[in-house]
N, C-alpha and C positions, 0 to 999 in steps of 0.2 A: 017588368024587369027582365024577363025573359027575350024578349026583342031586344034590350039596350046591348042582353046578351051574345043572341046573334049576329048583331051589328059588330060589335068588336071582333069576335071571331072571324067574321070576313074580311076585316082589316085586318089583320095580322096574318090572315094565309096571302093576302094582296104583298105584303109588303117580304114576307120570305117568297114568293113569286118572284120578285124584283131585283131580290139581293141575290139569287141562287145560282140567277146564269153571273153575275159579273164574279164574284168567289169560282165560282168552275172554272172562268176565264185563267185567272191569275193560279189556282193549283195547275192548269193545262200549263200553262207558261213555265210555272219555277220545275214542273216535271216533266217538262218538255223535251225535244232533240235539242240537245247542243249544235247550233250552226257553226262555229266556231269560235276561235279562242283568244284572247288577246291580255296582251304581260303588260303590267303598268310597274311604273316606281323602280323600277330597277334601271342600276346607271354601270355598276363592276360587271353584274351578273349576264348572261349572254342569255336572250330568250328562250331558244333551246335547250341550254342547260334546265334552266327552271320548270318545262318542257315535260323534261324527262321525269323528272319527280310526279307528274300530273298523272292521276290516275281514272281520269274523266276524259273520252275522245271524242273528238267530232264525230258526227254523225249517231252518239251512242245518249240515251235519254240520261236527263242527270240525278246522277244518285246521291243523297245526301250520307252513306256507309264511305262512299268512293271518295268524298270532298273531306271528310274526315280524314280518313288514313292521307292524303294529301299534302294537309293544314299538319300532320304530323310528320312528314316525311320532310319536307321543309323546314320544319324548325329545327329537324335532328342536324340536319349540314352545318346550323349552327350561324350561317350566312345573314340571317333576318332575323331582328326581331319583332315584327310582326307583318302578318298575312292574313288574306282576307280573301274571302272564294265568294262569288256571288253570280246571279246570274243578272244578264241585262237584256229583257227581250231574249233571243235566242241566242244572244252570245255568252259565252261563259270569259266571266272577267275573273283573274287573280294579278291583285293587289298587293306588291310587296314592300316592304320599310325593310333596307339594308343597315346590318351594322355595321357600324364604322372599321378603319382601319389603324391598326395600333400603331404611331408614330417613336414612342417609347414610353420607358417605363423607367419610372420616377419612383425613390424610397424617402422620403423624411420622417426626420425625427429619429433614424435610430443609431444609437451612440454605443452600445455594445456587441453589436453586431455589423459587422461589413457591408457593402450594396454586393458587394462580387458573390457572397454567401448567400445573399437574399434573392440574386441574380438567379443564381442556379438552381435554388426552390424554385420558385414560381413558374407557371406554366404558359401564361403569357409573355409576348418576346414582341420585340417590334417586328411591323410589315402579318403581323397577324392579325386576323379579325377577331375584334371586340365581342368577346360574350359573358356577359352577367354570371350566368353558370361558371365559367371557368375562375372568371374574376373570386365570385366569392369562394374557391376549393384551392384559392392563391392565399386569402383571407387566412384561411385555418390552416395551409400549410405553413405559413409568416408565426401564426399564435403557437402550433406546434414547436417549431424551431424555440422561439421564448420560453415555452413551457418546461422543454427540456430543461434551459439553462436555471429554473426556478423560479422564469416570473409570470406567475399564473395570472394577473392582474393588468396586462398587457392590453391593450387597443390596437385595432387595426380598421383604418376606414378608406375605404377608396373613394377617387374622385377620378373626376375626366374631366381635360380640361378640351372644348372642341376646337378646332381646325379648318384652315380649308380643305376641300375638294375630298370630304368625307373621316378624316385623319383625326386623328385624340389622340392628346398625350394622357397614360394613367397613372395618377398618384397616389401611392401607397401611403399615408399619412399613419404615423407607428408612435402612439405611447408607450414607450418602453415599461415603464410604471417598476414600484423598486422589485429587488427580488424578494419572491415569496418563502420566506422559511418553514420551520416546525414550530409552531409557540408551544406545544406541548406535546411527547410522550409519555401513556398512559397505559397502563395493564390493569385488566380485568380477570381476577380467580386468582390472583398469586399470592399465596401464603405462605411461602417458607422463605422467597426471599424480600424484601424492597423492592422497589420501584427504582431506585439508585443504583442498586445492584442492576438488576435487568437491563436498565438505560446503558451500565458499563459495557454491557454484553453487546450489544449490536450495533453496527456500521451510524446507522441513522440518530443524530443528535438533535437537543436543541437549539436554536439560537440565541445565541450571545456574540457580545462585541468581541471576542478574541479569539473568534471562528474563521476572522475573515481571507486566513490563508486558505481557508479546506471551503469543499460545498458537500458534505456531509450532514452540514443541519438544514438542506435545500429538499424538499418530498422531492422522491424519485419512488417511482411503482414498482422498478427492477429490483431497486435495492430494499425493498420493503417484503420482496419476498427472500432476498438472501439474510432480513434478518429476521425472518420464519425460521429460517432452515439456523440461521445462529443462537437462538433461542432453545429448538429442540437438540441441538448439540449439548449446548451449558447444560441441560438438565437432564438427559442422558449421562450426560459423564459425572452425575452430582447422587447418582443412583433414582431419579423416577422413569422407571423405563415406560411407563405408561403415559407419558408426558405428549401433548400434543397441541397445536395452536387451532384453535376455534374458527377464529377469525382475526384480522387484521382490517381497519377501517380507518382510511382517512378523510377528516371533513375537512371541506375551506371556509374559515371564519366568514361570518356576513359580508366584511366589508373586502374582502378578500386580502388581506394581510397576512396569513400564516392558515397553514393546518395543523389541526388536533389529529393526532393519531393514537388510536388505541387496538392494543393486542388484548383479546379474548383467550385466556388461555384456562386450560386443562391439566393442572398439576399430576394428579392421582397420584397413589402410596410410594414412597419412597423402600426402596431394598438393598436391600444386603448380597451378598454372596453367599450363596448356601453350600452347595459339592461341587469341587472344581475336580474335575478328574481329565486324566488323557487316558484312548485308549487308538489301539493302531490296530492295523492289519499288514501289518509290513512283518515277516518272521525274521527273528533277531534282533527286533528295535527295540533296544530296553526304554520303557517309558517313563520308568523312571528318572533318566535321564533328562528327559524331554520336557517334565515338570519343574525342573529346574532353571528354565525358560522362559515360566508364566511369570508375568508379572500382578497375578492378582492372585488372591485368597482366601478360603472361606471367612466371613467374616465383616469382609472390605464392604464401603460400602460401592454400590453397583457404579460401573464405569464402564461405557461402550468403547471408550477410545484405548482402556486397558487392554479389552478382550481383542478388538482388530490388535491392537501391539504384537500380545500373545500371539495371535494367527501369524505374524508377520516372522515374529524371532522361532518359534516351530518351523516355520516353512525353511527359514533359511540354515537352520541348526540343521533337519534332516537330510535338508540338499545338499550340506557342506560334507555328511558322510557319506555319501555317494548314492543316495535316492535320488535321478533325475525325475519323476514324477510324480510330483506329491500335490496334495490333495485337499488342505486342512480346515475342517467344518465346523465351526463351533454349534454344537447343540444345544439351545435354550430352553430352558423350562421353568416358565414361572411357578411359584408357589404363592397363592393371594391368601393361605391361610394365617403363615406367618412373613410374609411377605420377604421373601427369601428367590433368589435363582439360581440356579442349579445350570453349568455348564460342565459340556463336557465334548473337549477337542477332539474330534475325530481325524486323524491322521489314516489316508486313505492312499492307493495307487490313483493319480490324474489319469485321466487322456494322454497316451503315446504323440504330445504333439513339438514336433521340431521347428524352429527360425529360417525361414527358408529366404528368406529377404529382408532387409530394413532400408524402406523407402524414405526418404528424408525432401518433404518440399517447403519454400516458403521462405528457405534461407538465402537471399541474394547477393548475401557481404558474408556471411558466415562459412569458412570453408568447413565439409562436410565431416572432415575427419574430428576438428572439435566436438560435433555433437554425437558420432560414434562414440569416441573416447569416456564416454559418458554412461553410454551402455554398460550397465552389469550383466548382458548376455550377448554374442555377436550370433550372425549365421549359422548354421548349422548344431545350434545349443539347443538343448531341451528346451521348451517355451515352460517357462514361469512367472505367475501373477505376480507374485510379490516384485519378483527383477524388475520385472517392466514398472513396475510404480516406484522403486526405486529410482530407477533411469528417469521417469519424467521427471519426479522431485529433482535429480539431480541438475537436469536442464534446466528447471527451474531457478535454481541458485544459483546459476552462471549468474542471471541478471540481465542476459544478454535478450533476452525475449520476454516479447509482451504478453507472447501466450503460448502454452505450446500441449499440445493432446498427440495424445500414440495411443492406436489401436491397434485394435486385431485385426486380419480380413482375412478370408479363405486363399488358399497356399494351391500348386496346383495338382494336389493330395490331398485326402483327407487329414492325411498324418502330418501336415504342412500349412506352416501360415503364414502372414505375412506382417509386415509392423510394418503402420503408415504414420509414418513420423508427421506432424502439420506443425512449424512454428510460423511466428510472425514476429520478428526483429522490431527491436526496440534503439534509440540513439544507449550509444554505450562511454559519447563524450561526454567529460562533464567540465565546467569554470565555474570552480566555488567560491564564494567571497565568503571569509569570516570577519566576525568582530566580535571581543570581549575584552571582559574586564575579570580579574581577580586579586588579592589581595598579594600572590605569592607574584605572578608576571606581570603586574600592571597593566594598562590597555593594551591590546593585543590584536594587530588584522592582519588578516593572511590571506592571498589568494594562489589558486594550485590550479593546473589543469591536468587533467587526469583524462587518460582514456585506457578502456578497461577490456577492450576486443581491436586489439592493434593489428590494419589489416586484414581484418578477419581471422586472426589466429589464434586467438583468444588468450594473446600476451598483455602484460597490464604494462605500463609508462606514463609517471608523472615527475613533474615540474612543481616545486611548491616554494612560494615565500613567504614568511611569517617576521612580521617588525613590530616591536613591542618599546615600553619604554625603557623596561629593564632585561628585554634578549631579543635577540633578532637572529633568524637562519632562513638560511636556503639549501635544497637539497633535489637528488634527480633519481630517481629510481625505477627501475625495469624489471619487470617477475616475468617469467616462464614457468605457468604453470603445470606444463608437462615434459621435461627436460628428456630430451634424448628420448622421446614416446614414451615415458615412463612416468610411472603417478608420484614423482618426488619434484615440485617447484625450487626453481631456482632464479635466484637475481641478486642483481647488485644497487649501492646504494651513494650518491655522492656526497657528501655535505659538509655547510660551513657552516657554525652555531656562536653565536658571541653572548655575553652573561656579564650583567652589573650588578658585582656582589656587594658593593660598597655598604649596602648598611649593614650586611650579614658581616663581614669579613674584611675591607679593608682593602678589595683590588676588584678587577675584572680579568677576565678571562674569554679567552677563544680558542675553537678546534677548526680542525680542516681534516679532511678524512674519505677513508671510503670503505665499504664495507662489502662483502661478498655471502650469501645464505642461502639456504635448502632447506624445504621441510618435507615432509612425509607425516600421512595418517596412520596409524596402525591399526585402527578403529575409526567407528563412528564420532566417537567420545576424545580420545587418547592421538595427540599430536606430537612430532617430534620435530626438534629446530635445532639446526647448527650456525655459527656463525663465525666468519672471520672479519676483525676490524683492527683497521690500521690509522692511527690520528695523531696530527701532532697540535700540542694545546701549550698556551702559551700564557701565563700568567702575567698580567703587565698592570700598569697603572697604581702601581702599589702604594699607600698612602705613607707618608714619612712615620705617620706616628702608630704604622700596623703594627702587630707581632714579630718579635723577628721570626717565629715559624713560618709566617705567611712570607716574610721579605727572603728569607732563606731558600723559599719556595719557589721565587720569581723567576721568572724567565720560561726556557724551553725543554719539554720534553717530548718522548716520541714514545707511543705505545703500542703494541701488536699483542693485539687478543684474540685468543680464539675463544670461546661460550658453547654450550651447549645445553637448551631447553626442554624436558618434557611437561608435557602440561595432557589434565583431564579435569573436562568443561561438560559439565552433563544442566548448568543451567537451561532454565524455559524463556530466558529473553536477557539480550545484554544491559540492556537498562533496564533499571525497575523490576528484579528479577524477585519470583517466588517462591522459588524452588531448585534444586538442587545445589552442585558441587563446583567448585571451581578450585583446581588444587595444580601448582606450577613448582619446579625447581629447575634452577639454573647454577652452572658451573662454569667460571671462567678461568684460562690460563691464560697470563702475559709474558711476555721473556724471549720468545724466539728471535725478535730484534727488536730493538730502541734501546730506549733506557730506562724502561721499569719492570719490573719481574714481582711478580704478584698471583696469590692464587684468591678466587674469590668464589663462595656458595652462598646463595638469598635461596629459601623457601618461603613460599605463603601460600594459606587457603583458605576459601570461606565456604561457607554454607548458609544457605538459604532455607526459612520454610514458615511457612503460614500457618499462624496460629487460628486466626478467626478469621473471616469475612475481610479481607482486605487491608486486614492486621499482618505483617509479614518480622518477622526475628532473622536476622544475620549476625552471624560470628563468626568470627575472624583473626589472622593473624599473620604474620610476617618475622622473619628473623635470618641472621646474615652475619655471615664472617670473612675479612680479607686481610690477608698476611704478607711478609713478604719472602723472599728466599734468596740464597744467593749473597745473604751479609747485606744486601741493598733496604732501605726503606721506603717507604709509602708516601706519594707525595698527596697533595691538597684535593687533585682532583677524579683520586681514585678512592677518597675515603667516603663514610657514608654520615650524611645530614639529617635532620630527621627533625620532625617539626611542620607547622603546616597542615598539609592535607592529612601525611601520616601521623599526628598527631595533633589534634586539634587544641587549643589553650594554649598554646604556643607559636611561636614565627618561627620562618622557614631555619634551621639549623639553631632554631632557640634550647635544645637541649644537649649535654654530651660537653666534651673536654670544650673548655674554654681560657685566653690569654687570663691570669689574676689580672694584670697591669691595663688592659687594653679592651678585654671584653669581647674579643674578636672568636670568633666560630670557629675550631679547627676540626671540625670531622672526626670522626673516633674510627676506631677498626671493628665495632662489635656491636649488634644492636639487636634489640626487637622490639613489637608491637602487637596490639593484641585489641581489638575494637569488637563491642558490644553493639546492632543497634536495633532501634525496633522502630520501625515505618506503621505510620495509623493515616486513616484519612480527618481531617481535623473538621471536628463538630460544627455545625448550624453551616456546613457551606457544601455545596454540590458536587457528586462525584466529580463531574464532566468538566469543573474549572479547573481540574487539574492539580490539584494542591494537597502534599505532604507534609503531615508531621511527621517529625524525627526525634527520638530519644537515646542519649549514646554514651556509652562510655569508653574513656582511651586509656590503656597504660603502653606503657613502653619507656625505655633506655636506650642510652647510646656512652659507651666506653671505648678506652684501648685510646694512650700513646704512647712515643718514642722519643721521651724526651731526650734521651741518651744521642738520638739521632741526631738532634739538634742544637746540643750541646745547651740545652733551654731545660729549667727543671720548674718556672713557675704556674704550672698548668693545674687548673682549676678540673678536677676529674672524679666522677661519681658512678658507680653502679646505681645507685637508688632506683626505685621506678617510680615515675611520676604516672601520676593519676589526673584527670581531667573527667568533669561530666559536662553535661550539656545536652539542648534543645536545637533545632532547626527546622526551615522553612525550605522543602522543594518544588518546584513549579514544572510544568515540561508546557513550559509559552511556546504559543506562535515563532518566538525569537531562539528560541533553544529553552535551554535547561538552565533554570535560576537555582542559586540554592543560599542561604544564608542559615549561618553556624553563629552560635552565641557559646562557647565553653569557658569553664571557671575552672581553673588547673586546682586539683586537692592536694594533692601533696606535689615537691620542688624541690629544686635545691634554690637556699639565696640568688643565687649568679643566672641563671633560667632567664630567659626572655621571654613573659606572654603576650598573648595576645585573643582579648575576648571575643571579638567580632570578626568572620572571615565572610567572605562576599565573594562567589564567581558569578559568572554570563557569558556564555557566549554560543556560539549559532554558524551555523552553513547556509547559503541560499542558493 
């Protein structure tokens, strides 16, 4: 055994004998001297060029570190896609495959986006070399653009179609796929209010079919942090000052159809107001005074947007007595024993710091004096925080811009600064089409063109027609909002109005006219309005078998009034308000020329406020007297109608003196009204469709004639007050503002015209 041993041991040192010089050979060879070099495959590329990239030379042995970095320096140019380094014998071969040349670039399949937009994404262009990398970073910029608009479910597949003489067309092949919505918002930790509620509170909704004017119910990540930030607002101003959002997460359903999103939130204790005090360092500021300011209480319960108020009306109350630098701090101090906070304004001397400039860019149509005009502080004024937020807001309302930020920046003093105005212009035309329907105008469409920054001067001029089947106008009007530099608007008004009163009364009616007005603020809140209107209106069409008061009526007169309104509006929103005051009086005089002499005063006011959660009470009222002077009386279309909107259970001029004979409407000289209602959201259906209930009740009258005038004495005439209740339905659609009234009149007189079902619609676009 030991021999068969030795025997194979000698064959196997024979046979790696044998094989050891030809392996030395071939390592001698691949680590050999490069003799030289030779470029294959390439047809664009110049040998040289390819050359240079080589980091292996004749004459130099060849390194497999060196062939590497090579093979990589080559593919970065982007030129090849593939390369190949080898040695043959002592020459060093590289091997190239070029990529093609883009002939163009082709989009299908997408139907809500443009090629010109998808053009200018993508990074590939014709006459460019084809590369896979680029192609697919076109890929995700394509899905990007989609994703924005909401459709996360999108496809994008490229193709190459090849060519001669190296050239590809590439085709972007795009599933649009539908848009992707919200199927659900969801809160986690919230206890004190709904999920109904909170969904009310921020931008981001869900999807439903009568979204399809907004992309609010579309996930956006931007907008999902501003409604973080609308979340910790609502429940700061609700008093949990400890309130904070966890987290915020959106999923994409499996199939990619919609995302769940749910807010993680942090209620903590809700508080009160504990010590509200002001103290100064200013000697002589009574501060007492200055508490008279606050708008909040011990007591109340906690609201952060109270407390900034507060800071805001201090600031401006001490400046207005002549402290150019103030200071105002509000000091907080929780108490988590009885869960109480304690404030206490600190009214301090600011920084000595003056307005040394106000830089204005961004406005290319907006002449600059508009948005100076605006400033509550110019050059050379004490710098103040609150002014300057004043001023933005106030830009803001123009309307005229899309966006507009003012800073501070170093002045070239310390004591000096500077405001750098940044807006961005918005179109300020507008062509609105209306359409509606109501029970008192019948269908109704109007179109107006409006522009609201005329020339850049930020003068308003519209155009408007309105044809109905029972009134039809047109009218032209032009405002100056800054008349003669000065903070009092003024403009004029042209119009012709036509009116088919025949089932009220027995005729039709038209004016022609124009009107000249001015207003002025006196306040924030508190407005003033004058107005001169000159019209002549003509009674005509008058039915054989109307009243003789109305046929007595017929024909032409000419009016000159002048009016004058104040009015204070401290409402939180013109529609759908919850809160505050709305209180108007107006006074007019006719007689200077024509031919009717009349004085007339309407007040009304209401009041808003929330009783629960989304539950809101308004009451309200109206009343109005118009006489005449001069031995002259009151014609048809100076007297007051009533019925309708202002009083619901009734048709338009369904209450108030009426013909015994004829039954026809004559207007009374004296009235009022007086409206209960209380707004709920109605059970088992979704904040977000939009939809109010209403509960309401109306009284009101309508007296005062002149039969003597008329040499007429069979007039049907009541003080009584009539009473009406009732329910309704309001909508704030896609289309506008729906509303349907159902009222049952309680108390009447016989002769009363009702009417239980009222129905409006109508909308701008």
């Amino acid at each position: 055994m030991s021999l068969i041993f030795r025997w194979a041991v000698l064959a196997i040192v024979a046979i790696l004998a044998f094989i050891a010089p030809a392996h030395a050979q071939r390592g001698a060879a691949a680590g050999g001297t490069i003799a030289g070099i030779q470029i294959q495959g390439n047809v664009r590329s110049e040998p040289e060029t390819i050359r240079s990239y080589l980091q292996l030379k004749v004459g130099e042995p060849f390194d497999a570190a060196a062939a590497d970095r090579t093979l990589k320096a080559l593919f970065a140019t982007g030129l090849y896609s593939d390369v190949v380094i080898e040695m043959q014998g002592p020459t060093l071969v590289v091997k190239v495959t070029e990529n093609p040349i883009i002939n163009r670039v082709v989009f299908e399949g997408n139907k809500k986006i443009e090629d010109d937009k998808l053009r200018d994404e993508v990074q590939s262009k014709p006459r460019q070399v084809y590369t896979r990398a680029r192609v697919q970073a076109d890929v995700d910029r394509i899905l990007t653009i989609y994703r924005r608009g909401g459709r996360y479910n999108a496809s994008v597949e490229p193709k190459i179609i090849n060519l001669e003489q190296g050239r590809v067309d590439l085709v972007f092949e795009i599933n649009e796929g539908d848009v992707t919505g919200v199927k659900r918002v969801s809160f986690v930790g919230n206890e004190a209010f709904g999920d109904g509620t909170l969904r009310g509170k921020i931008r981001t909704t869900e999807s439903a079919w009568w979204r399809f004017l907004s992309s609010d119910d579309r996930y956006d990540p931007d907008r999902l942090n501003l409604d973080r930030e609308l979340l910790r607002k609502f429940y700061l101003t609700e008093g949990y000052a400890d309130f904070r959002v966890v987290s915020s997460v959106a999923e994409l359903a499996p199939n990619r159809d919609g995302f769940f999103i749910t807010f993680t939130i942090s209620e903590g204790d809700r508080y009160k107001f504990g010590k509200v005090d002001v103290t100064s360092r200013f000697q002589g500021l009574d501060v007492d005074v200055l508490k008279s300011f606050l708008t909040i209480s011990e007591g109340d319960w906690y609201n952060a947007d109270e407390v900034e108020k507060s800071v805001s009306n201090i600031s401006e109350a001490v400046g207005s007595l002549g402290y150019a630098f103030v200071d105002v701090r509000p000091n907080i101090r929780r108490n988590k024993d009885n869960n109480t906070v304690d404030v206490t304004f600190d009214v301090q001397e600011g920084p000595r710091v003056y307005v040394e400039r106000i830089n204005i860019s961004g406005n290319t149509r907006t002449l600059d004096k508009v948005i100076r005009r605006e400033f509550r502080l110019a050059e050379g004024d004490a710098f103040s925080t609150a002014k300057v937020r004043r001023s933005q807001q106030r830009l803001r309302n123009l309307g005229f811009f899309e966006k507009v930020d003012v800073a501070a920046a170093p002045g070239s003093a310390p004591d000096k600064t500077n405001l750098e105005v940044q807006v961005v212009e918005q179109s300020t035309g507008e062509i609105s089409l209306g359409a509606g329907y109501s029970t008192t105008a019948g269908i109704v469409g109007d179109i107006s063109i409006k522009e609201r920054n005329l020339l850049g001067k930020g003068q308003e001029a519209r155009l408007g027609l309105s044809v109905g089947t029972l009134s039809t106008s047109i009218d032209l009007g032009f405002t100056e909002p800054y008349f003669m530099d000065r903070e009092i608007s003024a403009g004029f008004d042209i119009f012709r109005t036509s009116n088919d009163r025949q089932s009220v009364a027995s005729y039709s009616d038209r004016s022609l006219g124009f009107a000249l007005r001015a207003g002025w603020a006196y306040s924030e809140n508190i407005r003033q309005l004058v107005r001169y209107t000159l019209r002549q209106t003509d009674i005509y069409n008058v039915q054989s078998w109307a009243s003789n008061v109305i046929q007595q009526n017929a024909g032409t007169q000419v009016v000159s009034e002048f009016s004058e309104t104040i009015l204070w509006d401290t409402r939180d929103a013109r529609l759908n308000a919850t809160k505050g005051w709305l209180v108007r009086n107006s006074i007019a005089v006719a007689g200077l020329i024509g031919t009717e002499q009349y004085l007339r005063s309407t007040a009304d006011a209401v009041y808003y406020r929330s009783l629960f959660e989304d539950v809101v009470l308004s009451v309200g009222g109206s009343a109005g007297v118009v006489f005449p002077y001069n031995g002259s009386y009151i014609r048809l279309n100076n007297l007051y109608f009533i019925g309708g909107d202002t009083l619901r259970g009734f048709t338009v001029g369904g209450i108030g003196p009426r013909d015994a004979n004829t039954t026809d409407s004559l207007g009374g000289q004296f009235y009022y009204t007086a409206s209960t209602e209380l707004s709920y959201p109605l059970p088992l259906i979704s904040k977000e469709v939009g939809l109010l209930g209403k509960a309401f009740v109306d009284i009101g009258s309508l007296w005062g004639v002149q039969p003597q005038s008329y040499g007429y004495s069979s007039v049907l005439n009541s003080q009584l007050m009539r009473v009406s209740t009732g329910v309704g339905i309001q909508w704030i659609s896609p289309f506008g503002p729906i509303r349907i009234d159902y009222a049952i009149p309680v108390q009447y007189e016989s002769w009363d015209k009702q009417q239980a079902v009222r129905f409006s619609f109508g909308t701008r676009f």
